[in-house]
C-alpha positions as CSV (number, residue, x, y, z in Angstrom):
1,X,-19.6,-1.1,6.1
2,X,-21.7,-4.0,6.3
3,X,-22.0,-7.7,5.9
4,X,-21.6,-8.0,2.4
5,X,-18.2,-6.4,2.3
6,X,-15.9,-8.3,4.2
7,X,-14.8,-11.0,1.9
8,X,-12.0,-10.7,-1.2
9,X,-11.9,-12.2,-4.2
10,X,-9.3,-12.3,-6.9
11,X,-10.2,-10.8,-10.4
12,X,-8.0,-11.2,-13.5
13,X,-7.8,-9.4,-16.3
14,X,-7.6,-9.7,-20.2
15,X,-8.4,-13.3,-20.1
16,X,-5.3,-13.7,-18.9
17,X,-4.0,-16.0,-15.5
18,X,-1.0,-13.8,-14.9
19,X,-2.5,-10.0,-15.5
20,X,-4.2,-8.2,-12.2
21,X,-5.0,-11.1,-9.7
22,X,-5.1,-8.6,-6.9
23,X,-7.9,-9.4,-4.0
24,X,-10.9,-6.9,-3.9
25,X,-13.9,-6.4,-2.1
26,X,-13.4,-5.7,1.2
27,X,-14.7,-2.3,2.9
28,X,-11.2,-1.5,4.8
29,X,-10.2,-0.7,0.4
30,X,-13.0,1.9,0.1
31,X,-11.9,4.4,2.9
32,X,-9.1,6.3,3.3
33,X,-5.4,5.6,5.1
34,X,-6.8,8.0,7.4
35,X,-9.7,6.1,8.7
36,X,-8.1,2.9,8.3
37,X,-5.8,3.7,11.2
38,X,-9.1,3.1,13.6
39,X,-9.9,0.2,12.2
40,X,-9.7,-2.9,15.8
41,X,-9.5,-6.3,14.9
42,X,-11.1,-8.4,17.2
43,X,-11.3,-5.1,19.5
44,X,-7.7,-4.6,19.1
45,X,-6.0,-1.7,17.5
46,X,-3.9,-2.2,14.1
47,X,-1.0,-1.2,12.2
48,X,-0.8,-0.7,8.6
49,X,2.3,-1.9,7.0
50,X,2.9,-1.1,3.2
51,X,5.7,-2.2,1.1
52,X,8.0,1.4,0.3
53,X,7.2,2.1,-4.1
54,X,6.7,-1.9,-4.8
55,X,5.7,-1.5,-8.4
56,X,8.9,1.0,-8.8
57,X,10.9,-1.4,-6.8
58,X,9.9,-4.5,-8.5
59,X,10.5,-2.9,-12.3
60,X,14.4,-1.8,-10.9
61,X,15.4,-5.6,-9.7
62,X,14.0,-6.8,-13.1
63,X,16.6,-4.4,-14.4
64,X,19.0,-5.5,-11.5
65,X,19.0,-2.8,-9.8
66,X,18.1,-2.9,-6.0
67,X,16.6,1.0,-5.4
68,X,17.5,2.1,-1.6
69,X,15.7,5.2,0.1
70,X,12.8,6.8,-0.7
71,X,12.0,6.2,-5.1
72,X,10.2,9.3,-5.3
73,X,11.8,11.6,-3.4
74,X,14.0,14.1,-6.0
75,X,16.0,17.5,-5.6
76,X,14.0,20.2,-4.2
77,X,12.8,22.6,-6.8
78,X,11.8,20.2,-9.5
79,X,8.7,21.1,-9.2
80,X,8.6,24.7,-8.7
81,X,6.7,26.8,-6.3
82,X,5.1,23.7,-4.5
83,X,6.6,22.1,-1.3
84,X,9.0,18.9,-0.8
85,X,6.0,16.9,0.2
86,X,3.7,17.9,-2.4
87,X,6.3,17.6,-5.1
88,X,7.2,13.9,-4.0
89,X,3.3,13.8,-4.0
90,X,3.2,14.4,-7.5
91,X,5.8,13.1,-8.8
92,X,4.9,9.5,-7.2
93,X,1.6,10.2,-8.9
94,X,2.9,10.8,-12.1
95,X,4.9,7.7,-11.7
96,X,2.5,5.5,-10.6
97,X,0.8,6.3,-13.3
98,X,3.0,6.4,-15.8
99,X,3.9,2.9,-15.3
100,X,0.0,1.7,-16.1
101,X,-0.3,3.6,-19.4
102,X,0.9,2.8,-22.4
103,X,1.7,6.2,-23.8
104,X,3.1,9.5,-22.6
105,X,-0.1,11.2,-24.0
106,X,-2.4,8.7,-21.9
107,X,-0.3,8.9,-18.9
108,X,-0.4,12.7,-18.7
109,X,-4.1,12.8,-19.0
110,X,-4.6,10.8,-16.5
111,X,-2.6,12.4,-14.6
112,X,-4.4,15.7,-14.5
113,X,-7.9,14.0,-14.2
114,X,-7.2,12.6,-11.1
115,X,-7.0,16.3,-9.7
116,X,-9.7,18.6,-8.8
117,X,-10.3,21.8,-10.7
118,X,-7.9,24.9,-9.0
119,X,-5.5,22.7,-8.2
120,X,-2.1,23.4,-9.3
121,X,-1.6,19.9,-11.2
122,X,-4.6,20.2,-13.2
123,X,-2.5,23.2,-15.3
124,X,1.1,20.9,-16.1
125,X,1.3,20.9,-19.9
126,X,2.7,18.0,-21.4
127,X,6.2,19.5,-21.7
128,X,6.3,20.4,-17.9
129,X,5.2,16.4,-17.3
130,X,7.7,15.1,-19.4
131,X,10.1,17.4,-17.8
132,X,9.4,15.6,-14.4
133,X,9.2,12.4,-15.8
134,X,12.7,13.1,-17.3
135,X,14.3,14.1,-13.8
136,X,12.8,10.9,-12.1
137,X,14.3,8.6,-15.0
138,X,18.1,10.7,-14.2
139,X,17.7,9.4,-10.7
140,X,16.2,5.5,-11.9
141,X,17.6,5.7,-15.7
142,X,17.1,2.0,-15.5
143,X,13.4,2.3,-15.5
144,X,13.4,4.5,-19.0
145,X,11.9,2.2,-21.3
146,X,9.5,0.7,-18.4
147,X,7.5,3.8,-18.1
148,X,4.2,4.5,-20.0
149,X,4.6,0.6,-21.1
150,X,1.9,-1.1,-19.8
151,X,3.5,-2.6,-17.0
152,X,1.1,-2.1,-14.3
153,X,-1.3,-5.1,-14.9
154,X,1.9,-7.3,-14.8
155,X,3.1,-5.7,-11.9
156,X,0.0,-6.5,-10.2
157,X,-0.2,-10.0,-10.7
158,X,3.2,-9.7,-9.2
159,X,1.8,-7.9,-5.6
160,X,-1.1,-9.9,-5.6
161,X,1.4,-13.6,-5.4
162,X,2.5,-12.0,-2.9
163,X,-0.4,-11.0,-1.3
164,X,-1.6,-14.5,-1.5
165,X,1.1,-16.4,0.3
166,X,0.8,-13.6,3.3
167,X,-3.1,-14.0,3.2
168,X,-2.2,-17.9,3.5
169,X,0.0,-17.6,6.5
170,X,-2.3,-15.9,8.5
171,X,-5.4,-17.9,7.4
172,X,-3.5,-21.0,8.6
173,X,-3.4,-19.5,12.1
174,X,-7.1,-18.2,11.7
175,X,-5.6,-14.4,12.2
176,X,-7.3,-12.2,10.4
177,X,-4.9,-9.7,8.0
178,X,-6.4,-7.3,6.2
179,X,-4.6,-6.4,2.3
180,X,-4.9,-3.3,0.4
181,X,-2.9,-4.4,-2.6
182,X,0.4,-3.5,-1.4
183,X,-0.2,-2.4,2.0
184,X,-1.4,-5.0,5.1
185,X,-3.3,-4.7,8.4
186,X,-3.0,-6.8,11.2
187,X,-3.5,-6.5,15.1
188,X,-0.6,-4.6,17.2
189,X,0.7,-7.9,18.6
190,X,1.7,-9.2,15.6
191,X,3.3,-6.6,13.5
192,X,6.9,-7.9,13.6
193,X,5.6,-11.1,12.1
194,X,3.7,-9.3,9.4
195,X,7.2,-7.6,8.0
196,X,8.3,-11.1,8.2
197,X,6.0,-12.5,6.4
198,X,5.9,-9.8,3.8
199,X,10.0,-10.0,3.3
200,X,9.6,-14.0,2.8
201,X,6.9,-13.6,0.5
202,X,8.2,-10.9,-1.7
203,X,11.8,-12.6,-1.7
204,X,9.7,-15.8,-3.0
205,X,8.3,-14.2,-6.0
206,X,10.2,-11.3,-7.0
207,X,13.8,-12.7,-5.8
208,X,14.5,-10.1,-2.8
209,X,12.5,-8.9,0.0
210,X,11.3,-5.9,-0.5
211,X,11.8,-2.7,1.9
212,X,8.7,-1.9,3.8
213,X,7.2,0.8,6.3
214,X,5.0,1.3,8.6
215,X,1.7,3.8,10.1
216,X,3.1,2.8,13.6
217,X,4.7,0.4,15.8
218,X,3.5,-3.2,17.0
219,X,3.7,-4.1,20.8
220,X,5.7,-7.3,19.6
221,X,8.5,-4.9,18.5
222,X,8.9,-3.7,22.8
223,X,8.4,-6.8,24.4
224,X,11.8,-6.0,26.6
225,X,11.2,-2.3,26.3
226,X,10.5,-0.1,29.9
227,X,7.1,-0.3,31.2
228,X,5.8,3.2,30.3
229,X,6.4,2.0,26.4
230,X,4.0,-0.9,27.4
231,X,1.7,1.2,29.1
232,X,1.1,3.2,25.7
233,X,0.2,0.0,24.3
234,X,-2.0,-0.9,27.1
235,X,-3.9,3.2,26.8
236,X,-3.9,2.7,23.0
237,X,-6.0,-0.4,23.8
238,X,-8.1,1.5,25.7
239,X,-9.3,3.9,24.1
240,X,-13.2,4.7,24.2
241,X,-15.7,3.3,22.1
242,X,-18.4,4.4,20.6
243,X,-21.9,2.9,20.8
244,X,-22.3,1.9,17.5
245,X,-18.4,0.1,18.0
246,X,-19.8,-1.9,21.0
247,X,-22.9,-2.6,19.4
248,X,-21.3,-4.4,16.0
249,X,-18.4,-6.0,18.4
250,X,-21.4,-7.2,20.2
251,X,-23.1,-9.0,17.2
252,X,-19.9,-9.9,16.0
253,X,-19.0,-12.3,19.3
254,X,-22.5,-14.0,18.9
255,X,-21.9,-14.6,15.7
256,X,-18.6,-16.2,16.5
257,X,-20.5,-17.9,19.1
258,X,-23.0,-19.6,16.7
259,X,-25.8,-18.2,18.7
């Protein structure tokens, strides 16, 4: 993390205006969801709030279909010998990648490069693949002829006019929201704004607001609630920093300062 990171920029593809578009370049994309729940804006704590399968959710109201519940989640046993939460890790995955390539072949190589040697995806033959992708189109059969299309880059451009009109509501107010593609993070005070925001600006491109969740819930969401709800707030805030927090917060308020 450093000064040269903290800025986005939009970057299109193929020569194109409406392929990719999505803003990159800031540090908070380079770590993982796991260390972005530390991340304090302006020495407050955040929330991440991430619209629920938006590419899968986008492709099903082009076909009219609105998808409810979770996209990725199918019968138990699918996938055999592995958990319900690895499975729907797997199968979203396969998915997600699926609807980038354009070929069955492609996608299923992709697939098992993105896993490390021993583990149990990097062994799925391309029957056993097609086999999952085949139970995910039986629950979505109005996706079937959107998968291993080349849809993703169009897709993108999709999340990323979206991802501009929330950048530009915050900017307006100088707030400072932080986007990861498909996923947002903002202070705890404003959270209930940001799913606003993000409902508005996905019902202005795509046609209807898409369904969204959350790593945790903003203080702007208990404003009535009892005081001990406040006071985890208030602890959460509170939390000890490190030296090497205080020291950047430090140089970051005289920089603000102009000094």
């Amino acid at each position: 993390m450093d000064q040269d990171h903290k800025f986005v920029r939009r970057i299109f593809s193929r020569g194109e205006w409406d392929f990719n578009g999505r803003f990159y370049g800031g540090w908070w994309q380079q770590i993982s969801s796991v260390h972005r729940k530390d991340i304090f804006i302006n020495d407050t704590p955040t929330v991440e709030v991430d619209f629920q399968g938006m590419h899968v959710a986008i492709l099903s109201l082009q076909q009219g279909v609105r998808l409810e519940g979770d996209p990725y989640e199918l019968p138990e046993g699918t996938i055999a010998g592995v958990s319900a939460a690895l499975q729907r890790q797997l199968i979203k995955q396969l998915v997600l990648i699926a609807i980038n390539a354009s070929s069955n072949g492609s996608a299923f190589r992709s697939f098992r490069d993105g896993f490390p040697k021993g583990h149990v995806a990097k062994t799925m033959t391309n029957d056993q693949l097609e086999y999952f992708l085949a139970a995910f189109i039986k629950k979505h059969p109005q996706l079937e002829q959107k998968l291993c299309s080349d849809q993703g880059i169009r897709l993108m451009y999709a999340d990323s006019c979206i991802a501009e009109r929330i950048h530009a509501h915050f900017t307006a107010q100088s707030v400072p929201v932080l986007s990861v593609h498909d996923s947002y993070i903002i202070d705890y005070t404003r959270v209930a704004e940001l799913r606003e925001v993000m409902a508005t600006a996905s019902r202005e491109v795509v046609g209807e607001s898409l369904p969204t969740t959350a790593n945790g819930i903003g203080l702007d969401s208990f404003a009535d609630d009892p005081p001990d709800r406040i006071q985890d707030f208030v602890e959460w805030r509170d939390r000890p920093r490190c030296e090497g927090y205080r020291t950047r917060l430090a140089a970051h308020g005289r920089w603000l300062s102009g000094e």
